[in-house]
CHARMM internal coordinates of N, CA and C (Angstrom, degrees):
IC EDIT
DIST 1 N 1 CA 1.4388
DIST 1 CA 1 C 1.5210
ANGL 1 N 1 CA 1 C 108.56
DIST 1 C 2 N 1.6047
ANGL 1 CA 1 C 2 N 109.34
DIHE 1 N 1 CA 1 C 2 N 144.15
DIST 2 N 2 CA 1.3358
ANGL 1 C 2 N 2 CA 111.78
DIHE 1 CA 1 C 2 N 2 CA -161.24
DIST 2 CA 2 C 1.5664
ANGL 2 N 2 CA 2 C 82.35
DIHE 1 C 2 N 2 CA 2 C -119.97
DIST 2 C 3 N 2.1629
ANGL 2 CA 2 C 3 N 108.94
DIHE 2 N 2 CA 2 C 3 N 157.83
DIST 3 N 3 CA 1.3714
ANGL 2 C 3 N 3 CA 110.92
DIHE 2 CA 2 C 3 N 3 CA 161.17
DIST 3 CA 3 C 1.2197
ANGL 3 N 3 CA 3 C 103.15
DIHE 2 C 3 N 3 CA 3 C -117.84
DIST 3 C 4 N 1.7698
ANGL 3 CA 3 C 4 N 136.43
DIHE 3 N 3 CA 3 C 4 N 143.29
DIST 4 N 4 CA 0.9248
ANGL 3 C 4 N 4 CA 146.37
DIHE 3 CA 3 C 4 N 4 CA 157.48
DIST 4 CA 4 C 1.7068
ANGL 4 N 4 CA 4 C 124.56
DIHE 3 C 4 N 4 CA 4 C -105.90
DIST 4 C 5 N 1.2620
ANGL 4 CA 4 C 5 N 111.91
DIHE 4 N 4 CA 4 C 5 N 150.14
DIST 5 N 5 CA 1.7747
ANGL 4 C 5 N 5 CA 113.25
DIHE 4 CA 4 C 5 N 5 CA -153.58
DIST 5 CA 5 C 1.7787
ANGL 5 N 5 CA 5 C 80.06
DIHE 4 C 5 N 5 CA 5 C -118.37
DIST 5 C 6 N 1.6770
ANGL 5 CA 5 C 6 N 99.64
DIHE 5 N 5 CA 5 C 6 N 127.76
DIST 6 N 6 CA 1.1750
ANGL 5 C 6 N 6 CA 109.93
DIHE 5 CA 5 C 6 N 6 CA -170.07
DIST 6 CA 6 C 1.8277
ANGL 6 N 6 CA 6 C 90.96
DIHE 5 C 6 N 6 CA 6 C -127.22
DIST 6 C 7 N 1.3942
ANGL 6 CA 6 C 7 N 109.35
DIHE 6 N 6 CA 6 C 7 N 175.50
DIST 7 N 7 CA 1.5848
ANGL 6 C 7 N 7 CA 100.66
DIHE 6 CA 6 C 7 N 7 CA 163.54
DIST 7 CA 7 C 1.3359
ANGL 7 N 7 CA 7 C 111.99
DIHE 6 C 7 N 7 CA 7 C -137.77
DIST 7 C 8 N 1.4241
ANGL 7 CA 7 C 8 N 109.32
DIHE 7 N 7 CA 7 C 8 N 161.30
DIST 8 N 8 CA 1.4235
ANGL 7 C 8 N 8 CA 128.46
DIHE 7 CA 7 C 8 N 8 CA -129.12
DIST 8 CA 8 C 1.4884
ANGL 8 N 8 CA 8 C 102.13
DIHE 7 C 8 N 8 CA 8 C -44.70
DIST 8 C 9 N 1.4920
ANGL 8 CA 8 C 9 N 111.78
DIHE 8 N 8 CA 8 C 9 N -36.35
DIST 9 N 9 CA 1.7084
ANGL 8 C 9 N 9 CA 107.34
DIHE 8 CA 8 C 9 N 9 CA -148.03
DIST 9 CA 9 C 1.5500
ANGL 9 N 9 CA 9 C 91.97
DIHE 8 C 9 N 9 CA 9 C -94.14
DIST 9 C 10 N 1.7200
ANGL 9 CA 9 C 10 N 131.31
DIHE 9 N 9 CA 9 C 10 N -25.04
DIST 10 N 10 CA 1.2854
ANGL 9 C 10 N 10 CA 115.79
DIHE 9 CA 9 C 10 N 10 CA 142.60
DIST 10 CA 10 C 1.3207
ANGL 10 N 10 CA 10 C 143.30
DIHE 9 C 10 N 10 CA 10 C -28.37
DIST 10 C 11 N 1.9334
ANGL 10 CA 10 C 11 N 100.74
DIHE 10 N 10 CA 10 C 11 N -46.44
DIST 11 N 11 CA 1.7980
ANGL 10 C 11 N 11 CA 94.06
DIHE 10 CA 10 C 11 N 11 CA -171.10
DIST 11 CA 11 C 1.3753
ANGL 11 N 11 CA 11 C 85.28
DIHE 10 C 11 N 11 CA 11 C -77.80
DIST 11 C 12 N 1.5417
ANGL 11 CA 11 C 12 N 137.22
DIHE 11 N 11 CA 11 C 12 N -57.33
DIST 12 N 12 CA 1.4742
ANGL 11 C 12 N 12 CA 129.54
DIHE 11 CA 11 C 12 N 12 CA -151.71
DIST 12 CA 12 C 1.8259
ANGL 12 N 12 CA 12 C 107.02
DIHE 11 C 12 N 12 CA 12 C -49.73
DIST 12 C 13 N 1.6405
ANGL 12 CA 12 C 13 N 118.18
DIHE 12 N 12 CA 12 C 13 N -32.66
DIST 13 N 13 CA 1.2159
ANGL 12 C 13 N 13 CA 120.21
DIHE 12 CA 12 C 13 N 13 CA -168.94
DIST 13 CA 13 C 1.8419
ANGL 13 N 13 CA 13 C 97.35
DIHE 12 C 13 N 13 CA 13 C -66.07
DIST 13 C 14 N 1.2058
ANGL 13 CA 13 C 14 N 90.98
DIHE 13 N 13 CA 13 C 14 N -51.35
DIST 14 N 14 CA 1.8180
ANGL 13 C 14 N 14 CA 117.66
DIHE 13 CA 13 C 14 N 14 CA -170.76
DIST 14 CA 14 C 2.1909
ANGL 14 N 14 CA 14 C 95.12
DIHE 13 C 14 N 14 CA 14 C -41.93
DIST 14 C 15 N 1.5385
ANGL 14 CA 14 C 15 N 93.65
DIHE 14 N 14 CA 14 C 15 N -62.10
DIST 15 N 15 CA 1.6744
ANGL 14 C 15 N 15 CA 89.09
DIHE 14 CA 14 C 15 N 15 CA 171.17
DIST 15 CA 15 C 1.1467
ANGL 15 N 15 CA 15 C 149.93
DIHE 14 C 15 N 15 CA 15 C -90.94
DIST 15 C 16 N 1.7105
ANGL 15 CA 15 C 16 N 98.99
DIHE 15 N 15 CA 15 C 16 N 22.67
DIST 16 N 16 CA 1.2302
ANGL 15 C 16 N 16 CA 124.50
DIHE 15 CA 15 C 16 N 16 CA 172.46
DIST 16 CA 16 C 1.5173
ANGL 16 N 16 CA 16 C 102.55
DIHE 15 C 16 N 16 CA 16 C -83.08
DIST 16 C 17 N 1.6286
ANGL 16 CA 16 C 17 N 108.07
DIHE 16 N 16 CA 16 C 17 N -58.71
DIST 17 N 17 CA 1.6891
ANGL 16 C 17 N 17 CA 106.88
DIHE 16 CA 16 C 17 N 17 CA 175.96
DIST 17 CA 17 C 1.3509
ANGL 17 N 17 CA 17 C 121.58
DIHE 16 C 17 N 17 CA 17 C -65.46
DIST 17 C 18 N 1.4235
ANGL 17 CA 17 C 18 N 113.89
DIHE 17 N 17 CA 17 C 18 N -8.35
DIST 18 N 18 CA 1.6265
ANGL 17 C 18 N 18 CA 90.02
DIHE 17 CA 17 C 18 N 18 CA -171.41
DIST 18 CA 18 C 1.3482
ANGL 18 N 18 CA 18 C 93.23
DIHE 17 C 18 N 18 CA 18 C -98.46
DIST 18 C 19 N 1.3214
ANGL 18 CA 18 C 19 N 126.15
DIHE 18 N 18 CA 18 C 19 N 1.83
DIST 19 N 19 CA 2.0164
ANGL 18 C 19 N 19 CA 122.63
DIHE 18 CA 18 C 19 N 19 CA -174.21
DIST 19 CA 19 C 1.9755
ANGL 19 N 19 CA 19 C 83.55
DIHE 18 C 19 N 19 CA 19 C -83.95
DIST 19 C 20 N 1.3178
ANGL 19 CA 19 C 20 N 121.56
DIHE 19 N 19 CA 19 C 20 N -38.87
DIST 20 N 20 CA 1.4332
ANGL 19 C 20 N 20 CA 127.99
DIHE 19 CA 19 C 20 N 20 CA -175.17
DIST 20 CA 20 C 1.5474
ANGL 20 N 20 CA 20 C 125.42
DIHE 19 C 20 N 20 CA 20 C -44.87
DIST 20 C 21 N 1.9066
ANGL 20 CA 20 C 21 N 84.54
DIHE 20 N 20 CA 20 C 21 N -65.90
DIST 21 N 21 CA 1.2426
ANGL 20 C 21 N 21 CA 104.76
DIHE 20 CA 20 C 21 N 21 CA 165.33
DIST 21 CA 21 C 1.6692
ANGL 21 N 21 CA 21 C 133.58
DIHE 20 C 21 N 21 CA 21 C -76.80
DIST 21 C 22 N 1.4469
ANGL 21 CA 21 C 22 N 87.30
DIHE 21 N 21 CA 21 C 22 N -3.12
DIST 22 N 22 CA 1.9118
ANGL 21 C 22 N 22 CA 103.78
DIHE 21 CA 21 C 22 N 22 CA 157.97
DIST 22 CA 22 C 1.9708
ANGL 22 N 22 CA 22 C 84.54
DIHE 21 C 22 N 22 CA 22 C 56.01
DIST 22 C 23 N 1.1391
ANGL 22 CA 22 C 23 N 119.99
DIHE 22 N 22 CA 22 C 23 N 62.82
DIST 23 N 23 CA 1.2789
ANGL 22 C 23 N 23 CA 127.18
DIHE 22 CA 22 C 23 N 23 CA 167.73
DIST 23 CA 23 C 1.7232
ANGL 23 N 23 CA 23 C 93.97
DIHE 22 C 23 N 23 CA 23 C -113.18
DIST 23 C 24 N 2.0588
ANGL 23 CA 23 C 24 N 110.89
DIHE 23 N 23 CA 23 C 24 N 165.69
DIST 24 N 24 CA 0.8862
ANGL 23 C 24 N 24 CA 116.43
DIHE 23 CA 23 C 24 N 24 CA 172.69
DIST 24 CA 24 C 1.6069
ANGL 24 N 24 CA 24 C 127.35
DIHE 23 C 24 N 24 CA 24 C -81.97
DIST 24 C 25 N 1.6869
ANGL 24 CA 24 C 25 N 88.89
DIHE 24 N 24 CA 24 C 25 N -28.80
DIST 25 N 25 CA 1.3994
ANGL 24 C 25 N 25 CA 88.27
DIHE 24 CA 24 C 25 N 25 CA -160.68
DIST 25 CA 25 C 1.7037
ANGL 25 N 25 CA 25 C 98.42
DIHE 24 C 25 N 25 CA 25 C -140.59
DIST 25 C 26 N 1.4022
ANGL 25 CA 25 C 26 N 125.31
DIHE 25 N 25 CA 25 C 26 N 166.42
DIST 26 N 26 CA 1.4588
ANGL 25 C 26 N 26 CA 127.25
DIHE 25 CA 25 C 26 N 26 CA 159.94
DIST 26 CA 26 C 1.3893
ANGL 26 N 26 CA 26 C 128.02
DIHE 25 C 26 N 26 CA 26 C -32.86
DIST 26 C 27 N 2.1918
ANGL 26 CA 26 C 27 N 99.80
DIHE 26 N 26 CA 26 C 27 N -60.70
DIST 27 N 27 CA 1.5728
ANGL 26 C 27 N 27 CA 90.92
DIHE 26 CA 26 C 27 N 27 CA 172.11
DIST 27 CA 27 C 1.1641
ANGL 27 N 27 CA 27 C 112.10
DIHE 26 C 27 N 27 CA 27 C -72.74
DIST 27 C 28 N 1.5283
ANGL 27 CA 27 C 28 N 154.17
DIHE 27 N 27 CA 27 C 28 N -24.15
DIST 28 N 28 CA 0.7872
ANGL 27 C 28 N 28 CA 119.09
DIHE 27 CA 27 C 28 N 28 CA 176.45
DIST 28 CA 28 C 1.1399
ANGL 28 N 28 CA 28 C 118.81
DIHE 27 C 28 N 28 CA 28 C -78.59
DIST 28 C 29 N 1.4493
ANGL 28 CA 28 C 29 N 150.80
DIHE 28 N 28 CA 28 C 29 N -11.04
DIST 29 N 29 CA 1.4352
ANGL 28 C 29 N 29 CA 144.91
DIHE 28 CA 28 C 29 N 29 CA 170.39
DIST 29 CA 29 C 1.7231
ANGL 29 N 29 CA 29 C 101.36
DIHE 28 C 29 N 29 CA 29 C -66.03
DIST 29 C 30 N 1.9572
ANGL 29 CA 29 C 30 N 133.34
DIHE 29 N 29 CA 29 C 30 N -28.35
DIST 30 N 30 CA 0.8453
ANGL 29 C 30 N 30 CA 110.59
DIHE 29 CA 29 C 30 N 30 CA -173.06
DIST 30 CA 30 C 1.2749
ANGL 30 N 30 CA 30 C 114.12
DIHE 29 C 30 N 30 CA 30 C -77.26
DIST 30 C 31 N 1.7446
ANGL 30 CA 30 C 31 N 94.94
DIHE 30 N 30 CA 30 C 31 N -34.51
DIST 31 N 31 CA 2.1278
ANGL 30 C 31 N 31 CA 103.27
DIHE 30 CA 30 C 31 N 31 CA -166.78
DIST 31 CA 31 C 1.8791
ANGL 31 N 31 CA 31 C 86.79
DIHE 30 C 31 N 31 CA 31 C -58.41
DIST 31 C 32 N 0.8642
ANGL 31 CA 31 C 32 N 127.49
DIHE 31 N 31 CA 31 C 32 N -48.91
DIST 32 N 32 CA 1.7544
ANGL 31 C 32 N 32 CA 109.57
DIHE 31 CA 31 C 32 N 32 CA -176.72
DIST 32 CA 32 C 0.9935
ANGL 32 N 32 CA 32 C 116.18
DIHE 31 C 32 N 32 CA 32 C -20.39
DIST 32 C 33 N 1.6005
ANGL 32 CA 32 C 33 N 90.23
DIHE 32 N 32 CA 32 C 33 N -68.33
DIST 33 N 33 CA 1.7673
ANGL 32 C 33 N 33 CA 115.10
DIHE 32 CA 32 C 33 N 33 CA -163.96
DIST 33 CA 33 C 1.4962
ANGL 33 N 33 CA 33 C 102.64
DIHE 32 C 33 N 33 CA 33 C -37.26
DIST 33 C 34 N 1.6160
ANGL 33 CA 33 C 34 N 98.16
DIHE 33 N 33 CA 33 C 34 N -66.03
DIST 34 N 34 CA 1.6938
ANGL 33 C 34 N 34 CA 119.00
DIHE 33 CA 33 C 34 N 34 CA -165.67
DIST 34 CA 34 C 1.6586
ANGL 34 N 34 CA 34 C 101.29
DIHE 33 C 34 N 34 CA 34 C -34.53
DIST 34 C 35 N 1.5988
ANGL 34 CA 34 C 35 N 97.54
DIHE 34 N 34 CA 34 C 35 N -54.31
DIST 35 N 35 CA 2.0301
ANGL 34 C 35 N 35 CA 107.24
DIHE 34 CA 34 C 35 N 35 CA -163.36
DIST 35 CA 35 C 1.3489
ANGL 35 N 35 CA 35 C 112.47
DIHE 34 C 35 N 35 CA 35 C -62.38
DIST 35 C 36 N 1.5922
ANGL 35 CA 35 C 36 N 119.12
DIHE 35 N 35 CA 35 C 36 N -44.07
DIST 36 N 36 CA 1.6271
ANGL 35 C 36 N 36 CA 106.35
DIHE 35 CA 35 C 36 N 36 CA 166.98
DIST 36 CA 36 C 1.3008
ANGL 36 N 36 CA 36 C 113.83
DIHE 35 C 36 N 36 CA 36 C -70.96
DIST 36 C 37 N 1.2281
ANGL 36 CA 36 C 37 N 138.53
DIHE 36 N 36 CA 36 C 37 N -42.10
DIST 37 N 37 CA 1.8621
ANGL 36 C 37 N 37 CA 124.03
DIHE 36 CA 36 C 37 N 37 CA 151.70
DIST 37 CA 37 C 1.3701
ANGL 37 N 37 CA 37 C 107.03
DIHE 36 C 37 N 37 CA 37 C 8.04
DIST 37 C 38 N 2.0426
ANGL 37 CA 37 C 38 N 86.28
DIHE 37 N 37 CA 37 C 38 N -100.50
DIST 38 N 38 CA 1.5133
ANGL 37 C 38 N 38 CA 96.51
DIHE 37 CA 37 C 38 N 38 CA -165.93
DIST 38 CA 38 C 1.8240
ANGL 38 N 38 CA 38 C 109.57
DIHE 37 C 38 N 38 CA 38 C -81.54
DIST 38 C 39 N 1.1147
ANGL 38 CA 38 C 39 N 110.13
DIHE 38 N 38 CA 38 C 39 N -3.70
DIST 39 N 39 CA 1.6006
ANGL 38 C 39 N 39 CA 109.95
DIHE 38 CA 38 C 39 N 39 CA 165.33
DIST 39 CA 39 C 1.7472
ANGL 39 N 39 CA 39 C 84.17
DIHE 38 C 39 N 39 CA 39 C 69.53
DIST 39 C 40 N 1.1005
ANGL 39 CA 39 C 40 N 128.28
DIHE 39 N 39 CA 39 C 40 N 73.85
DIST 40 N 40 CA 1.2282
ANGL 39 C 40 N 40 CA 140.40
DIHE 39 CA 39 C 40 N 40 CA 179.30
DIST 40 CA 40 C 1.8703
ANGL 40 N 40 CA 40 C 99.62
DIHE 39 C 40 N 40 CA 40 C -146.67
DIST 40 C 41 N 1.7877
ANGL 40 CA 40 C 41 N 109.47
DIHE 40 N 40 CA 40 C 41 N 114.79
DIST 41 N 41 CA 1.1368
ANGL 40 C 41 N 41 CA 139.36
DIHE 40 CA 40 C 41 N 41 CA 168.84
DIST 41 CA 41 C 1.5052
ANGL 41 N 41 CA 41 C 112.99
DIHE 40 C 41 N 41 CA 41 C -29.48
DIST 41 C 42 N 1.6817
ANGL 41 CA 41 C 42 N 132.47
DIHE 41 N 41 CA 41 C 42 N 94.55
DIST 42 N 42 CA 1.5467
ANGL 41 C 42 N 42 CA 134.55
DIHE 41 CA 41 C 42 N 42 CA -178.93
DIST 42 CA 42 C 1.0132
ANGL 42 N 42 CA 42 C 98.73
DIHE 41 C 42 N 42 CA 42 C -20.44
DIST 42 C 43 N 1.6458
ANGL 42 CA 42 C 43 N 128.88
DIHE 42 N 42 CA 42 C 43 N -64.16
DIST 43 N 43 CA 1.2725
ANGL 42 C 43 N 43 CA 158.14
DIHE 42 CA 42 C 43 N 43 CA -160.82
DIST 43 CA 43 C 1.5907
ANGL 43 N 43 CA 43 C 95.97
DIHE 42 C 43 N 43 CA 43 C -19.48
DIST 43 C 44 N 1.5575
ANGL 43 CA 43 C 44 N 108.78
DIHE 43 N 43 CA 43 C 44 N -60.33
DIST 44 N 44 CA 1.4633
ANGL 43 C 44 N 44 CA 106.11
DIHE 43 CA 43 C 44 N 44 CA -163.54
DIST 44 CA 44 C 1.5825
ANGL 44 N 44 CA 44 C 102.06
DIHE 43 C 44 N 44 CA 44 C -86.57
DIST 44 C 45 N 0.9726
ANGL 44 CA 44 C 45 N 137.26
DIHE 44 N 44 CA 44 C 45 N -13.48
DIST 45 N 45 CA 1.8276
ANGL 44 C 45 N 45 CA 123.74
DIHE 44 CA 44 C 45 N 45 CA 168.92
DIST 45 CA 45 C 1.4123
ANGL 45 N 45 CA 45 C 95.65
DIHE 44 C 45 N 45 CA 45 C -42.07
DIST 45 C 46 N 1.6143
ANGL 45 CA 45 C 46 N 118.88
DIHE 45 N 45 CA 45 C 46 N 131.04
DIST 46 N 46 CA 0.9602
ANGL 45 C 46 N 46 CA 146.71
DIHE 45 CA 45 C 46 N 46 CA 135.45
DIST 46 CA 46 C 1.7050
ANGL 46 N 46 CA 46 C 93.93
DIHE 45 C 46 N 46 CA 46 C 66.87
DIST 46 C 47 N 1.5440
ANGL 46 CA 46 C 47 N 133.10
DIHE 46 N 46 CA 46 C 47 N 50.25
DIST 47 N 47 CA 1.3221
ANGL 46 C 47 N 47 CA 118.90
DIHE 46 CA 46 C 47 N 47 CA 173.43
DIST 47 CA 47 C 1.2740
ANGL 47 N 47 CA 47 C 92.61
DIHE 46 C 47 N 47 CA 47 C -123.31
DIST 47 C 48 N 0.9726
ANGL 47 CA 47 C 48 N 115.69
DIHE 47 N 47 CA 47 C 48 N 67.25
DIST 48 N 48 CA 2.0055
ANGL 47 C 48 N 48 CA 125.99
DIHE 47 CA 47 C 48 N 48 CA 169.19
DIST 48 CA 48 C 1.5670
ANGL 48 N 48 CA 48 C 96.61
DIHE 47 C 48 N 48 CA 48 C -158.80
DIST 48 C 49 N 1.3268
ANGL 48 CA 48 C 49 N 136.89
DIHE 48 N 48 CA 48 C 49 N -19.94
DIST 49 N 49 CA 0.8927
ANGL 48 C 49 N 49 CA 145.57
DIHE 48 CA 48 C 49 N 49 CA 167.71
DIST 49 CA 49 C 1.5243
ANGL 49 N 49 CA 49 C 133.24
DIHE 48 C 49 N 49 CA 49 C -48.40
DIST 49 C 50 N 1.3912
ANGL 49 CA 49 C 50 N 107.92
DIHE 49 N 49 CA 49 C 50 N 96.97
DIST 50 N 50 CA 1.7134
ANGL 49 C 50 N 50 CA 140.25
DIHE 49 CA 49 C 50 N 50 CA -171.98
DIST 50 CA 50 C 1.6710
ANGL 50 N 50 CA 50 C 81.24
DIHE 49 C 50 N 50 CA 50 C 67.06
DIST 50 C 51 N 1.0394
ANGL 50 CA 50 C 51 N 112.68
DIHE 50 N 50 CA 50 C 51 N 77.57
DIST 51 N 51 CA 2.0294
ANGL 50 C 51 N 51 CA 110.99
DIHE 50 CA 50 C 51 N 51 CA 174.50
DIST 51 CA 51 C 2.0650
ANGL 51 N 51 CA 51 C 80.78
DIHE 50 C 51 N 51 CA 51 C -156.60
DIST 51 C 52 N 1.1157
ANGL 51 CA 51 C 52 N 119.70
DIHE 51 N 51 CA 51 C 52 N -37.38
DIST 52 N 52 CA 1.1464
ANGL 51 C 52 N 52 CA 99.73
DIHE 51 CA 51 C 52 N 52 CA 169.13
DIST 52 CA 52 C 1.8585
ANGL 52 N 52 CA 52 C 133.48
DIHE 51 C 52 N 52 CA 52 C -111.12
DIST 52 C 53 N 1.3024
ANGL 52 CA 52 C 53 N 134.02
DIHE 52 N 52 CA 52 C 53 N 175.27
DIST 53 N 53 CA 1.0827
ANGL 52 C 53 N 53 CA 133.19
DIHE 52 CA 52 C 53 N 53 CA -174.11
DIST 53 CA 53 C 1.6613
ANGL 53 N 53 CA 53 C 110.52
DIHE 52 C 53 N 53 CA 53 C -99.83
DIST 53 C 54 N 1.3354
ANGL 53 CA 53 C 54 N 122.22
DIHE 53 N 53 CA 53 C 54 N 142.75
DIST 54 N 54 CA 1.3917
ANGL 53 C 54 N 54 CA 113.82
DIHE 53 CA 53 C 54 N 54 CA 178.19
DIST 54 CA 54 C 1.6562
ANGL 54 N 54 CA 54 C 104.30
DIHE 53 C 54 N 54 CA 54 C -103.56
DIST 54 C 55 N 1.4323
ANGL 54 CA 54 C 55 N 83.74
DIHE 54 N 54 CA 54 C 55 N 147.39
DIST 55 N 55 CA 1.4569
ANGL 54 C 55 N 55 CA 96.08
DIHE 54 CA 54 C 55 N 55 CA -157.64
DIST 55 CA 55 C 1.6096
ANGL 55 N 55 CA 55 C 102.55
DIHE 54 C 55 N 55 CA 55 C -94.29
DIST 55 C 56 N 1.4923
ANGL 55 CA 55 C 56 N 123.91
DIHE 55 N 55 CA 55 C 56 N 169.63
DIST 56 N 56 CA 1.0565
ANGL 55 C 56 N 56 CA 127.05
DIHE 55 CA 55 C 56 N 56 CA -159.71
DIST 56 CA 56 C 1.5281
ANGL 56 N 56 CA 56 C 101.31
DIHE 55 C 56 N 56 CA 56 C -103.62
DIST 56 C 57 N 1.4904
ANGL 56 CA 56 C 57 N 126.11
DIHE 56 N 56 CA 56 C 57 N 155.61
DIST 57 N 57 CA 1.1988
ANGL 56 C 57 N 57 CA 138.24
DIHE 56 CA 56 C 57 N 57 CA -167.14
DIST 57 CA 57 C 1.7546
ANGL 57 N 57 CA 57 C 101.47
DIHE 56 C 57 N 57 CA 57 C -58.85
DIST 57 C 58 N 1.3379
ANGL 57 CA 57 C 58 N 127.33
DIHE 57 N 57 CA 57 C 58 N -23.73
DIST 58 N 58 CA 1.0876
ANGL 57 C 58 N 58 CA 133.58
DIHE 57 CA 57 C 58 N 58 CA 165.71
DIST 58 CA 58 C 1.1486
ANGL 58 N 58 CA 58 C 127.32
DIHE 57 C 58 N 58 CA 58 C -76.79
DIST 58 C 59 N 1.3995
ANGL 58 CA 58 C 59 N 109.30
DIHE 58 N 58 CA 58 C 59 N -43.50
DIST 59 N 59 CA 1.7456
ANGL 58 C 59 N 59 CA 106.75
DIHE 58 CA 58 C 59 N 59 CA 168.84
DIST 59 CA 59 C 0.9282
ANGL 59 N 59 CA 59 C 121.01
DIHE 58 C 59 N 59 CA 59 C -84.54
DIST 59 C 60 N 1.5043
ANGL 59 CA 59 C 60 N 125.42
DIHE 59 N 59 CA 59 C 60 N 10.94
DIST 60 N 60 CA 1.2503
ANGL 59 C 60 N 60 CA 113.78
DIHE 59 CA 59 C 60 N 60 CA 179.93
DIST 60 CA 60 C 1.8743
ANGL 60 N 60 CA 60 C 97.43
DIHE 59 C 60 N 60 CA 60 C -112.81
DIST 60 C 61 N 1.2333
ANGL 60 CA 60 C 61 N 114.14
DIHE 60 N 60 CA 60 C 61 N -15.43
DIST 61 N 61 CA 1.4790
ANGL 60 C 61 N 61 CA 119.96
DIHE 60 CA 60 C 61 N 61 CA 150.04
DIST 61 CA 61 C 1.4050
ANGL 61 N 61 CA 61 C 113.97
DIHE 60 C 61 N 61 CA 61 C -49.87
DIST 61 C 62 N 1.1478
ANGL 61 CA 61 C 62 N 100.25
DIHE 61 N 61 CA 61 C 62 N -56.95
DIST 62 N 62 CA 2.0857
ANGL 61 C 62 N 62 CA 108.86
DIHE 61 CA 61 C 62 N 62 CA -177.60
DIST 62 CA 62 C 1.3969
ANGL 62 N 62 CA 62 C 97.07
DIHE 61 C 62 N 62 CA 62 C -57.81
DIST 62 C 63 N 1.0139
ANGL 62 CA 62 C 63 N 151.82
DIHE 62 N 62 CA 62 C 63 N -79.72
DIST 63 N 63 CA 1.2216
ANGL 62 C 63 N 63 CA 167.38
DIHE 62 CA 62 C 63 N 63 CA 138.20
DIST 63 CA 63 C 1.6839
ANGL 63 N 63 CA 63 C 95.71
DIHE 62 C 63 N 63 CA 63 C 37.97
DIST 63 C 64 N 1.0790
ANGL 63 CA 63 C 64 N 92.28
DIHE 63 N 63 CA 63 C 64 N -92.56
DIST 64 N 64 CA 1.9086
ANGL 63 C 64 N 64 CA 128.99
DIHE 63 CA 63 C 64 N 64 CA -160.45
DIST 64 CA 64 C 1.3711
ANGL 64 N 64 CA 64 C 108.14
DIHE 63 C 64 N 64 CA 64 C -79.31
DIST 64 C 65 N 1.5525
ANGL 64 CA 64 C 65 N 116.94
DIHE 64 N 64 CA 64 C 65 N 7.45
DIST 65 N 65 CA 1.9060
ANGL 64 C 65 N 65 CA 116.72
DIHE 64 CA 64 C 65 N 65 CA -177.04
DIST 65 CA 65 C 1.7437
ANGL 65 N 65 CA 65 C 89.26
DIHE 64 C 65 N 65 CA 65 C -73.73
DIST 65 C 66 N 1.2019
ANGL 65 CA 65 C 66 N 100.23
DIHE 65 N 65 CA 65 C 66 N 155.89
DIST 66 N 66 CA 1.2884
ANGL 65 C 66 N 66 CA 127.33
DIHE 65 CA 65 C 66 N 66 CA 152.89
DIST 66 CA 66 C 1.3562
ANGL 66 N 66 CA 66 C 110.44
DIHE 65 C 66 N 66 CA 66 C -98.86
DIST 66 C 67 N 1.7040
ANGL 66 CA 66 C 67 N 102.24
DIHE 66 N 66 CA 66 C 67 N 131.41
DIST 67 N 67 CA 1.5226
ANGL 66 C 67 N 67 CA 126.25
DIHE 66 CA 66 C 67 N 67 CA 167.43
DIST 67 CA 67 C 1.0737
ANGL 67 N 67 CA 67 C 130.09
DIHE 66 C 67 N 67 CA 67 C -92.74
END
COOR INIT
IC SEED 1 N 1 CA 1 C
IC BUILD
């Protein structure tokens, strides 16, 4: 979890929309925001998340060589 320093008339704007958008929480009022932006499917926020393994500076060489 990350903290970000906003100012005042931001957060009050920020908790004006999410009482609007009848959301629970901040991130989720931001990941919204973010998804109509790039118009990118909720679905994929964070659904690879601890589901995959990180790979080692080598396999990810093996990986990514050009042949």
């Amino acid at each position: 979890m990350k903290t970000i320093a906003l100012k005042e008339k931001t957060y009050e704007l920020l908790g004006e929309l999410k009482e609007k958008k009848k959301v629970t929480s901040f991130n989720e009022l931001i990941l919204s925001m973010i998804q109509k932006t790039k118009k990118t499917p909720y679905s994929l926020f964070g659904s690879l998340k601890n589901k995959t393994k990180r790979f080692t500076t080598e396999e990810r060489h093996n990986i990514w060589r050009e042949e």
